[in-house]
N, C-alpha and C positions, 0 to 999 in steps of 0.2 A: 536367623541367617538371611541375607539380602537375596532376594528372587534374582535370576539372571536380567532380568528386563533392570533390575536397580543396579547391578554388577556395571551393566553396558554404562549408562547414566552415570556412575562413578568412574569408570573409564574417564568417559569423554571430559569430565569435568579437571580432571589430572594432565591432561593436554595442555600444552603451552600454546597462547592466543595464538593463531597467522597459522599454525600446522594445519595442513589438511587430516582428513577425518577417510578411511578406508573401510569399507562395510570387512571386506575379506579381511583384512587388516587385524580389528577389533575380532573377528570372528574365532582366526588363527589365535590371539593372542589370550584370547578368555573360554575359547573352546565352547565356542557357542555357534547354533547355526547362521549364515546369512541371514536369515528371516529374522530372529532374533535381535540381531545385531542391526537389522534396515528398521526393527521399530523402537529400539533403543534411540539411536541417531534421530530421527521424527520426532521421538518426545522431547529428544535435548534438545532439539529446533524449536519446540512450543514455549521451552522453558528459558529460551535467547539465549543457550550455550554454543549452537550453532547455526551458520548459515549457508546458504548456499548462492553461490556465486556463478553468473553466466560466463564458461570460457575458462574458469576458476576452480570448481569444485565444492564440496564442502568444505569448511574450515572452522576452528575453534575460534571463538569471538568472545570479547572481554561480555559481561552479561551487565548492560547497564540498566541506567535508570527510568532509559524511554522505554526499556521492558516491563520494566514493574510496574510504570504507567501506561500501558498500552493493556495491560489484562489486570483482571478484576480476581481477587482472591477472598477465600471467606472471609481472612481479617476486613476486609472492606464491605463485603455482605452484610457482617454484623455493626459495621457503622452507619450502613446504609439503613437500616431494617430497624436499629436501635435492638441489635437482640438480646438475648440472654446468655452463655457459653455453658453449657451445662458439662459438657467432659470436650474431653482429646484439646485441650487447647495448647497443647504443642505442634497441632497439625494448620494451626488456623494462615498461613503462609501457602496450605494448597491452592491449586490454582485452576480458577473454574472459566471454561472456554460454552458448557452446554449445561443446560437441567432437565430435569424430569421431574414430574407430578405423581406421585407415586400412588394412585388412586385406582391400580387395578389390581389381579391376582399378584400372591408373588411370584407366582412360574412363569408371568407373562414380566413382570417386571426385571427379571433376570436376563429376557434376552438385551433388555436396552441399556443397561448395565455397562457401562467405558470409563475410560482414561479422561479427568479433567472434566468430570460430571458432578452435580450435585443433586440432591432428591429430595423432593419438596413432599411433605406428608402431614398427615394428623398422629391423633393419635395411636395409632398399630404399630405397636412394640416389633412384633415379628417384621413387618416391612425394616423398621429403626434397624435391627441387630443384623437384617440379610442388607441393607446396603453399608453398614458398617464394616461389615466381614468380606464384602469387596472392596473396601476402601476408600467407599463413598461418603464425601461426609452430607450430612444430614441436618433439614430445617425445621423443625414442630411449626406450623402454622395454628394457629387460634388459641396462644398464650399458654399450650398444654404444656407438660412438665412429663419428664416420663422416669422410668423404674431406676433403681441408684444398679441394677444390673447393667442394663445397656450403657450407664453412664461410666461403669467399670471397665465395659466394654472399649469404649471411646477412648478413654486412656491408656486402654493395652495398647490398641492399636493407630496410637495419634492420632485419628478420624476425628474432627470436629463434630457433635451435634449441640445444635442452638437452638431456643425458644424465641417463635417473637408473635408482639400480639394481634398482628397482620391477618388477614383470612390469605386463603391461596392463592385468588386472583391478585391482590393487589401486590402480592409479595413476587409473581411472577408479571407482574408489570412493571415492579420495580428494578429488577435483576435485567429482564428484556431489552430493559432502555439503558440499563449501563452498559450492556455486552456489545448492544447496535452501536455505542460508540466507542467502544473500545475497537470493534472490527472498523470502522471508518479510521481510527487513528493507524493501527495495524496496515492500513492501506497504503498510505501516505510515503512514496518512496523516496528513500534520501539517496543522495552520491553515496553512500557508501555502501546502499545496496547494489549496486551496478556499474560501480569505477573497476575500471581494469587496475590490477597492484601494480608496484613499483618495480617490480621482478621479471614482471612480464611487458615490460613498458620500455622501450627504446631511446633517448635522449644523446640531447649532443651537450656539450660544455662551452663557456662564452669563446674560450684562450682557442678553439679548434678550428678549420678551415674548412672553407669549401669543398675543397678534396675529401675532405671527410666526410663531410655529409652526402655527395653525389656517392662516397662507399659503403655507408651506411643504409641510405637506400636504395641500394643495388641488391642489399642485401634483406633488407625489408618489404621492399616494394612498396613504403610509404613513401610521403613526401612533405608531409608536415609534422615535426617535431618538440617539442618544449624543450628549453635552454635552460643550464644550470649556473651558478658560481663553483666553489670551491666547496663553500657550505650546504651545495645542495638545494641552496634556495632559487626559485624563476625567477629567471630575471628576464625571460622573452620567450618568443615562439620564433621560428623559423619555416617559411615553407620555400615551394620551388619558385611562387613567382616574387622570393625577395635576391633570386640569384643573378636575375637578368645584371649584362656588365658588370659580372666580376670575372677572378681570375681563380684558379685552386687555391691559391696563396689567401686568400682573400678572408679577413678574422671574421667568424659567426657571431661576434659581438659589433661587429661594424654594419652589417646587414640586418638583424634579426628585426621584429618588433617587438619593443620593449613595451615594460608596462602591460600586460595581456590580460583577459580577464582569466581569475584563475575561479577554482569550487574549491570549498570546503568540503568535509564528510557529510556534518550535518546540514546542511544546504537540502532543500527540495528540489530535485528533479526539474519541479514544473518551471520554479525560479530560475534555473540556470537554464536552461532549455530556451526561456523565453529573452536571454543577454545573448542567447547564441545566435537565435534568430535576428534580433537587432542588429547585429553584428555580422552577419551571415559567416559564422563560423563552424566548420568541421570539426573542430574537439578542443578540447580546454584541459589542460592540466589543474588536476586534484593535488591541493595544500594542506598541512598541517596547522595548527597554530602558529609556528614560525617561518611559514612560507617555503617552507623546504616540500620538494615534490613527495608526493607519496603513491601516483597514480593518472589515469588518462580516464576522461570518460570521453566518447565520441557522437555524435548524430546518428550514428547507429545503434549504439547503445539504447540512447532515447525512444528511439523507435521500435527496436526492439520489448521496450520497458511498457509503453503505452497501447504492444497491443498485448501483454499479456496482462495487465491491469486492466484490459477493456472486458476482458472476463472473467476477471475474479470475481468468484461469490462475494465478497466484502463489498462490493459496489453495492450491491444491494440494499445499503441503506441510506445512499448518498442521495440526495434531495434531484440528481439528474439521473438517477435509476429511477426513481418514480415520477419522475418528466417522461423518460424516454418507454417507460413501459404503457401511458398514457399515449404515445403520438403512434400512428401508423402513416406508411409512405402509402400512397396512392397516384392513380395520375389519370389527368383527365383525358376526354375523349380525343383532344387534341394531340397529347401525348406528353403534355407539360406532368411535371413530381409534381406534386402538393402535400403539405400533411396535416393531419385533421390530429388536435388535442381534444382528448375529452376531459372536463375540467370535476374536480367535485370540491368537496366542502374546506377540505385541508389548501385550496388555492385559493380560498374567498377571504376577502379583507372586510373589515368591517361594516360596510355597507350592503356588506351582500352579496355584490359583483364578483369578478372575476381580480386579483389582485393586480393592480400597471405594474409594480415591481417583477411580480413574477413570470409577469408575459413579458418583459424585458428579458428576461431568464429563458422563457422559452424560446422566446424567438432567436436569441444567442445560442441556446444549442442545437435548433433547426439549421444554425445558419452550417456548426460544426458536422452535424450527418448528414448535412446535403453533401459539402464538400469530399466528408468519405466516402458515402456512398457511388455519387456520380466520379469522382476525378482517385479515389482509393488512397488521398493523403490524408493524413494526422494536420487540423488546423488546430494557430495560436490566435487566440482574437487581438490585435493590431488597435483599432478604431470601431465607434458605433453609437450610430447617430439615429437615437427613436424618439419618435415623434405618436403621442396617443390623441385619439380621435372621438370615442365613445365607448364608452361603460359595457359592460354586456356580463348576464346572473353568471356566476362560478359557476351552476349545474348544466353549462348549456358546450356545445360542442363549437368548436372555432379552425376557422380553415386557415394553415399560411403558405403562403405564396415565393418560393425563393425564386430569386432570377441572378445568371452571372451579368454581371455587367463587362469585366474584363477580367483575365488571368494572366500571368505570365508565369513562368518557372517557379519563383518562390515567392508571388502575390496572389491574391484574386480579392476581386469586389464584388459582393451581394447584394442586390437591390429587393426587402422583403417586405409583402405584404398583408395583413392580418384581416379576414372577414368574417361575418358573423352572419348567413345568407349571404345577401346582397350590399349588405354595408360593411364598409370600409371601417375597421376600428382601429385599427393601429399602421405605422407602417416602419421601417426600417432601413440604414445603409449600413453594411459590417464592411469590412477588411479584416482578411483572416492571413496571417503567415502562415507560408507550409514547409512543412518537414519533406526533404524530397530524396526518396528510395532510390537508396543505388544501388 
């Protein structure tokens, strides 16, 4: 019989896509507690059955393919590892998020025992049958083989365990480096985690009048819209300052701006973000394949998106986590910021030195936390014009230097420079666009 935690998980998989998802809801309906029911919902989230939307709620979601590529499962373990399957290989589609090394007592091993774990061990039968009998499946490291019990086991209870002939560090280096990029892919926000839907999204049609629009945002307290046909497809945007000299009479297809940029679902965040800025536009209607609207994302959306991305733990394996956890802000006697990188071996290029590419890198994203720091916008880098000077060892520590040259509302210029002591090793001029908080 299905545990209530698999009850809920079948629930939510029986939901039609676009419905929202009710903890009380699901709770009422399968007589289960809220608790139950909030960690049901969580796992269907892990498992890309559900999402949660800012302004939106949760909601059932088709469970696509960038899911399945975005986390790592033992079937992929064992392609990875080249292993053996020794039972449960009808389980082998679990889906592994963390592991364990299973190399202490077992009473201690049970407390670390979760959801979307795997347990790496030798040969200890008892370790083998206690994380199978939670439903952990299971790695033999050093080519062992184990009892045709526990393998019984395994296929009672669909738990995969696999032989491979790996020791346990390198099996747990292997697994490490596939997970740190699956969490970096996991990061990567698309429109369609953060478009407003269609339902909740206001639009005018081309055939309708200005009258209409000044009642429509009388009603909304907007003032810029996306414009439809018949079909639903964009065919412009509209805002207040396309109404100068007109009349109420006046057709929204005569005045709109046609031609708009529009987003797709799967589109990147970062991409459309950076047309908006170009463009210095307030929000962009979200398209389907056949250009028919399906949604709005806006500048606040963005904004809102990138500061909670600025702390996600999945940052953590992005090559400017380990920039930024390297630089500290400082400031001299004068009261000028400065920030000092300490460099080690993972920055050094072949020579030796410090990599020019990568001090390109940093000094690009010094240019970005100065700008947050001091002025508290989200910058887009624009232009950036570096110029290298002198070489200096990877293991040595380097000062840089930001200075504003000019700002205005949605520009600024940085003027940056790189020392090593007293010598000058690099220098820089960025232009950063900014996102600007209202």
């Amino acid at each position: 019989m299905a545990t209530k935690h698999e009850q809920v998980i079948d629930y939510i998989r029986k939901i039609p896509v676009n419905h929202e998802i009710s903890v009380r809801r699901i709770a009422r309906d399968l007589s289960v507690s809220e608790g139950t029911a909030y960690r049901g919902i969580k796992a269907a989230e892990m498992k890309g059955l559900v999402k949660t939307k800012d302004r939106v709620g949760t909601v059932r979601i088709e469970q696509s393919l960038a899911y399945r590529h975005q986390n790592i499962s033992v079937r992929d373990v064992v392609a990875l590892t080249d292993a053996k399957i020794l039972g449960g290989s009808l389980g082998l589609d679990y889906v592994v998020q963390d592991f364990i090394v299973g190399a202490m007592k077992e009473e201690s091993i049970i407390s670390y025992l979760k959801e979307n774990l795997l347990l790496i061990t030798g040969n200890r039968e008892n370790v083998q049958k206690l994380s199978l009998n939670h439903g952990i499946p299971v790695i033999i490291t050093g080519g062992f083989q184990t009892t045709q019990e526990v393998i019984d086991l395994a296929d009672e209870k669909k738990i995969p365990i696999v032989s491979v002939t790996y020791d346990t560090y390198s099996v747990v280096k292997i697994i490490n480096k596939v997970l740190s990029e699956r969490a970096v892919q996991r990061n990567l926000v698309l429109v369609e985690d953060i478009y407003v839907p269609l339902k909740k999204v206001k639009f005018l049609r081309e055939n309708e009048t200005v009258a209409e629009y000044w009642e429509l945002s009388r009603r909304t307290t907007h003032s810029r819209y996306p414009v439809v046909n018949d079909e639903g497809e964009v065919v412009g945007v509209v805002s207040a300052k396309d109404l100068f000299n007109t009349t109420p009479f006046t057709s929204i297809h005569s005045i709109m701006t046609k031609n708009p940029l529009v987003a797709k679902l799967n589109m990147s965040v970062a991409s459309v973000t950076q047309l908006m800025l170009w463009d210095n536009l307030e929000m962009v209607p979200v398209v389907n394949e056949e250009n028919q609207l399906v949604g709005l994302m806006s500048r606040q959306d963005v904004l809102y998106t990138m500061q909670f991305t600025r702390q996600s733990s999945d940052n953590d394996y992005r090559l400017e986590a380990l920039i930024n956890d390297k630089i500290k802000s400082l400031t001299t006697d004068e009261g000028q910021t400065y920030y000092q990188f300490t460099s080690d071996g993972s920055f050094g290029s072949n020579l030796g030195t410090l990599s020019e590419t990568l001090l390109g890198a940093i000094i690009a994203f010094v240019g970005h936390r100065y700008v947050y720091e001091q002025f508290n916008e989200f910058g887009v880098l624009e232009a950036f014009n570096y110029f290298y000077f002198e070489a200096v060892d990877f293991n040595k520590s380097i000062q840089i230097y930001p200075e504003l040259i000019y700002q205005t509302r949605r520009n600024c210029k940085l003027s940056i420079i790189v020392k090593y002591g007293k010598a000058k090793i690099a220098s820089a001029v960025i232009s950063l666009n900014m996102l600007i908080k209202k």
